[in-house]
C-alpha positions as CSV (number, residue, x, y, z in Angstrom):
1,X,34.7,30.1,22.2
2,X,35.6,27.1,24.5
3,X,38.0,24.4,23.9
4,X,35.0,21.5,23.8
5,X,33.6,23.7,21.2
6,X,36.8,24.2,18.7
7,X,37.3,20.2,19.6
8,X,34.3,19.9,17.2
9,X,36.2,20.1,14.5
10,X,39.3,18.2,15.2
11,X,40.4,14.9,13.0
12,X,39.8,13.1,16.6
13,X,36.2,14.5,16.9
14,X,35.3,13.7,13.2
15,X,36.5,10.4,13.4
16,X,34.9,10.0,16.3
17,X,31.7,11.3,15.0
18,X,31.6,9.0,11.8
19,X,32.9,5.9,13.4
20,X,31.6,5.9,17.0
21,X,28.4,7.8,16.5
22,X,28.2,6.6,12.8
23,X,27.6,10.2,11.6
24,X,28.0,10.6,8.3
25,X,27.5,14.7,8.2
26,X,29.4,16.6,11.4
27,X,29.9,20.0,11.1
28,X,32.1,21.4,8.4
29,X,35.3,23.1,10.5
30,X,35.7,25.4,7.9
31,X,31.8,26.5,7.6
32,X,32.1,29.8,6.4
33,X,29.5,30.8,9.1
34,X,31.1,29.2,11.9
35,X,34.5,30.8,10.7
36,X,33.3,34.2,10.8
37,X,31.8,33.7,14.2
38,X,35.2,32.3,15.1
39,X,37.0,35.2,13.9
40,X,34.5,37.7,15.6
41,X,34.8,35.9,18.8
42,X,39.0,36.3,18.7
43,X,38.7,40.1,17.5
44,X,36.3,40.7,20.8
45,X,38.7,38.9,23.2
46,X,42.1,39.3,22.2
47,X,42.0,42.9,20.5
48,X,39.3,44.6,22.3
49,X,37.3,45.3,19.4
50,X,34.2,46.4,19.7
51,X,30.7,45.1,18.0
52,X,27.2,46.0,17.9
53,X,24.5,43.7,19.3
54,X,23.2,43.9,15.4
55,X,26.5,42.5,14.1
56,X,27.4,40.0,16.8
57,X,23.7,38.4,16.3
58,X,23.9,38.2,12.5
59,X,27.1,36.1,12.9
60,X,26.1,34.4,15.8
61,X,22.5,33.2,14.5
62,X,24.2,31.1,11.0
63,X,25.8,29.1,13.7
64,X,23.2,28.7,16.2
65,X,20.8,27.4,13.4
66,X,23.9,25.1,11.9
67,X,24.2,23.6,15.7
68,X,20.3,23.1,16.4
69,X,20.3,21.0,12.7
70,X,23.0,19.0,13.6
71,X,22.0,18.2,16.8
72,X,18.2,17.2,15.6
73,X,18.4,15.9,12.6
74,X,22.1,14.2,12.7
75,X,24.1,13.8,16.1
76,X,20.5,12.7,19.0
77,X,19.2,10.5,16.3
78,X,22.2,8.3,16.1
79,X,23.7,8.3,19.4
80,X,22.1,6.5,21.9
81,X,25.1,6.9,25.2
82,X,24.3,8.6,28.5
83,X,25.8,11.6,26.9
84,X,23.5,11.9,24.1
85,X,20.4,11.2,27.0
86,X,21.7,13.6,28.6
87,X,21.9,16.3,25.8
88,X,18.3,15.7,24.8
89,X,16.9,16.6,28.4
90,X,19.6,20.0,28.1
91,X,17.7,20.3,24.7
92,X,14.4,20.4,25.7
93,X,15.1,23.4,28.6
94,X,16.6,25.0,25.5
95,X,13.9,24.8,22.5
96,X,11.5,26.8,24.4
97,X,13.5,30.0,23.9
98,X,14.3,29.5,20.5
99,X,11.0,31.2,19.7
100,X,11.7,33.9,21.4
101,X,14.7,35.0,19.4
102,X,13.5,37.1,17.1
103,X,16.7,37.0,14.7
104,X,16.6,33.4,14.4
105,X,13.0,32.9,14.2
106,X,13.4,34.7,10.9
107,X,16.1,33.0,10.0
108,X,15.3,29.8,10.0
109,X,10.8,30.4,9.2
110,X,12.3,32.7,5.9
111,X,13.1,28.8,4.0
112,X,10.9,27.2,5.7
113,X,7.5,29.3,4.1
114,X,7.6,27.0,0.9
115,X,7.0,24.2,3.4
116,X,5.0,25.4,5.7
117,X,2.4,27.3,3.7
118,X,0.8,24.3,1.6
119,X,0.8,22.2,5.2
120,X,-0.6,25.3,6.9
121,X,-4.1,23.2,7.3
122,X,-1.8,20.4,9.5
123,X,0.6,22.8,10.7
124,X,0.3,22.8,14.6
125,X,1.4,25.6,17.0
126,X,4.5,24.1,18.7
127,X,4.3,23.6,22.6
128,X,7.8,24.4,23.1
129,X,8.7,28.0,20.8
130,X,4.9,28.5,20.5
131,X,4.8,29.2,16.4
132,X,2.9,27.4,13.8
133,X,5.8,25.2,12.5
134,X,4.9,22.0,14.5
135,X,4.0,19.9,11.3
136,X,1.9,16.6,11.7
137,X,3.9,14.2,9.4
138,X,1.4,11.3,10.7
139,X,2.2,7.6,11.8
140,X,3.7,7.0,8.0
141,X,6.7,8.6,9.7
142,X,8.8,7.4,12.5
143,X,7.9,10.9,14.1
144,X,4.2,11.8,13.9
145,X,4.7,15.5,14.8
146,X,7.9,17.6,14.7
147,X,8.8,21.4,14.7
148,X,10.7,22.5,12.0
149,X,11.6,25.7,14.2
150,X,13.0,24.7,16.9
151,X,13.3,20.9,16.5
152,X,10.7,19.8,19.1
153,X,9.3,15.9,17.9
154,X,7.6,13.1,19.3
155,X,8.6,9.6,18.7
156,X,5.7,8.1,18.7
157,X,1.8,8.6,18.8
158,X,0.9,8.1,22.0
159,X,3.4,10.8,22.8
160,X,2.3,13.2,20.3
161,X,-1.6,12.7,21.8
162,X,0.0,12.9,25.1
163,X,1.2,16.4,24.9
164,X,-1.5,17.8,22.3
165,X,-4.6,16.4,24.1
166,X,-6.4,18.3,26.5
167,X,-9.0,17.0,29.5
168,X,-7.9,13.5,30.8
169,X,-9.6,10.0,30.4
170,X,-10.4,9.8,33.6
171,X,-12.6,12.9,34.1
172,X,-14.4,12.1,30.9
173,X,-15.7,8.8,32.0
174,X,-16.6,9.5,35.8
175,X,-17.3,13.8,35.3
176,X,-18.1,13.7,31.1
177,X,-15.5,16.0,30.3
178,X,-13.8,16.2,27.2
179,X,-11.4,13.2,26.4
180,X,-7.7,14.3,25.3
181,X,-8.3,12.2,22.3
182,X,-10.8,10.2,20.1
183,X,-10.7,7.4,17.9
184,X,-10.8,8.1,14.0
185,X,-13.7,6.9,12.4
186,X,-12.0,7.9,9.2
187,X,-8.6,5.9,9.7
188,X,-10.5,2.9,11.8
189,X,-6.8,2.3,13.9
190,X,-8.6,1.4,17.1
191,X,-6.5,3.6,18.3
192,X,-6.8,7.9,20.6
193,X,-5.3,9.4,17.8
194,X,-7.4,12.6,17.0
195,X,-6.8,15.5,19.1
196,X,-8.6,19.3,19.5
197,X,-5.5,21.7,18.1
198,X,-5.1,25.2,17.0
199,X,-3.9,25.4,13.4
200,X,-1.8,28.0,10.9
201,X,-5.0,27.6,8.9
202,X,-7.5,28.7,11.7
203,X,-5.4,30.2,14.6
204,X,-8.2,31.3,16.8
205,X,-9.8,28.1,17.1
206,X,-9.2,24.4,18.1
207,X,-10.2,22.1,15.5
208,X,-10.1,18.5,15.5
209,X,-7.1,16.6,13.9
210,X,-6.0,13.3,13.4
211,X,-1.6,12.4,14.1
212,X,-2.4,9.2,12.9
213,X,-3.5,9.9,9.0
214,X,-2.1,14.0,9.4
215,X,-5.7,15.4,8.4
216,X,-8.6,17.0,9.8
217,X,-11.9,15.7,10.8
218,X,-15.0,17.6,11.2
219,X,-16.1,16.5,14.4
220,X,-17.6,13.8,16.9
221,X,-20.1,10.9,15.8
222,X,-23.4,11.6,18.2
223,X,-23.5,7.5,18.2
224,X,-20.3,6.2,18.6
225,X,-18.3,9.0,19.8
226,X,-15.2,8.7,17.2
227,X,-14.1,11.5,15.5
228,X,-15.5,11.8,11.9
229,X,-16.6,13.4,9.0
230,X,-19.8,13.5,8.9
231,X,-22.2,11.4,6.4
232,X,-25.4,13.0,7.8
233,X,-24.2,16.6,9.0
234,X,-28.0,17.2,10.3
235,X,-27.5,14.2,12.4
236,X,-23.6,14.2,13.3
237,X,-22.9,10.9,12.5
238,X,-20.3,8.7,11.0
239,X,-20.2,6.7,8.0
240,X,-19.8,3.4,10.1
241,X,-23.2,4.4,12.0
242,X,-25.0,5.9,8.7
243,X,-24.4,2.3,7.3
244,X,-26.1,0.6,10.1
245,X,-28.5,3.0,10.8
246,X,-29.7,2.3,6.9
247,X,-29.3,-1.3,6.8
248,X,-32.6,-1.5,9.4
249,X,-34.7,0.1,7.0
């Protein structure tokens, strides 16, 4: 284990951490996880000991999940340095192949079933690990969609639409292709926030949902072409039309 990595847990580096970074939860040193990694690591370079891949990964993926916490959810939100720019782009070459161990994929989806399994009809498939853990929290939150797997978020809507939409604006208005988002006749926010996504709920399927109010819709008003839960299913339109569609009788 290097020398940057044991810093971690230095007076220096936890001062630095609270103070500078204004941290208020770094890394316990003495984490019994990261201790017993710590040990392992020692045993397998000073003594020669040997390990099998089984037992090095148990030890190793405690820590790995402890690291990919802290860094989401404690030291990128609250440091905004060159450093800390810098870390985010080496995270995002990194979350992709957190799905793809398959040791802490059950590590970390084993506590997360309680929250995932009531969301399971906004639950998203993540674009970076690829599992349905990418929860739509909506615009009440500063982060409309994040993974709780691997970490992956968005910081706003239009980046959320951004990466979940598919077709482009442009080809729908000059080739009448499908737009990579609609309007919400449901959430009236003037705003692309309802996007075609495959959900925990139906897997095989893309089904429309909105990242601004985190629920689905069941599909596009034949009048004014926002997406919509339909008042008349027979004639696919919104309430908004229905409404003025009635008024002129």
């Amino acid at each position: 284990m290097s020398s940057e990595f044991k810093s971690v847990g230095t007076p220096v580096a936890l001062e630095r951490l609270r103070d500078d970074v204004k941290i208020a939860n770094p890394i316990d040193p003495e984490d019994a996880a990261l201790t017993a990694l710590v040990k392992l690591r020692n045993r397998l370079t000073h003594f020669g000991a040997t390990d099998t891949a089984v037992a090095v990964e148990a030890r190793a993926i405690p820590v790995l999940d402890l690291l990919l916490t802290f860094i989401d959810e404690e030291l990128l939100p609250n440091d905004d340095s060159d450093a800390a720019a810098e870390a985010e782009e080496l995270m995002e070459t990194i979350r992709p192949l957190v799905g793809r161990i398959r040791g802490l994929v059950d590590h970390r989806l084993g506590p997360l079933g309680e929250k995932l399994g009531p969301a399971s009809g906004h639950t998203l498939r993540c674009l970076s690990c690829g599992h349905f853990a990418a929860l739509v929290i909506g615009n009440a939150d500063d982060r409309p969609v994040v993974c709780l797997l691997c970490g992956k978020a968005y910081d706003d809507l239009a980046g959320a639409v951004d990466a979940c939409g598919v077709g482009s604006f442009y080809e729908a208005i000059t080739q009448g292709g499908e737009p990579p988002a609609y309007e919400c006749a449901e959430c009236s926010t003037a705003q692309a926030c309802v996007v075609p996504v495959q959900t925990a709920d139906e897997p095989d399927r893309r089904a429309l949902m909105c990242l601004w109010g985190a629920h689905p819709v069941e599909g596009v008003c034949g009048y004014c072409q926002r997406a919509a839960d339909f008042a008349l299913s027979e004639a696919a339109m919104c309430g908004d039309c229905a409404d003025v569609q009635f008024a002129k009788f």
